[in-house]
N, C-alpha and C positions, 0 to 999 in steps of 0.2 A: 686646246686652243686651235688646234688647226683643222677640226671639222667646223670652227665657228669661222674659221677664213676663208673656209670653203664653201660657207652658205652665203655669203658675204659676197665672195666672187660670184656667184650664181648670181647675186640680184644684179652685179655690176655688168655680165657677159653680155645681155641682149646691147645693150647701147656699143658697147664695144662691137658688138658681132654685126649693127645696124649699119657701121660706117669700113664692114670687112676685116675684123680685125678678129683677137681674140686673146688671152691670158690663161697661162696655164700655172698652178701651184706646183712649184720646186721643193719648197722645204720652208720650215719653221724652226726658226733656231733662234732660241734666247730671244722671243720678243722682234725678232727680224723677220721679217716676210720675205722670200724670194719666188719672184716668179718669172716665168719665160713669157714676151711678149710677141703674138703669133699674127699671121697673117699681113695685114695691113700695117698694123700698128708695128712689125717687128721693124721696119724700114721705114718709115715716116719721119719726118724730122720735128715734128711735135712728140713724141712717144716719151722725152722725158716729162714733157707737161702734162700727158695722159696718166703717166706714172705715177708725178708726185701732187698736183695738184687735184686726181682724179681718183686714184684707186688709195692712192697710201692715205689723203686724208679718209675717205669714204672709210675705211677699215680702221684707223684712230681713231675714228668719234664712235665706231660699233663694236670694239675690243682695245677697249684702254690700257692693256696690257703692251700691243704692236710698240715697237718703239718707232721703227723704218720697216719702207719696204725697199727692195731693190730687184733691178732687173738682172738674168745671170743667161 
């Protein structure tokens, strides 16, 4: 599962990386995604809307397994 999170993140980083930012994979445990939120997006005061409306669904509907992601 978690090199398909990692292909997953690949297609999401350009957008993220367009507005200065970036997403790095932490780890995969049981269905949880963790990742570290980099650059722009680590300080942003939108970055949980980035988070959960942007990446964790994006990664739900491409690996029905994720249950959450979280930032760490």
């Amino acid at each position: 599962m978690e090199e398909q999170v990692k292909k997953v993140l690949d297609q999401i980083r350009p957008q993220l990386q367009a507005d200065g930012g970036d997403v790095k994979l932490v780890a995969v445990e049981d269905g949880i995604v963790k990742v570290q939120l980099q650059g722009a997006c680590a300080g942003c005061p939108m970055s949980t809307l980035t988070l959960k409306n942007g990446i964790e669904r994006i990664l739900k509907e491409s690996i029905p397994t994720v249950k959450e992601v979280r930032a760490v």
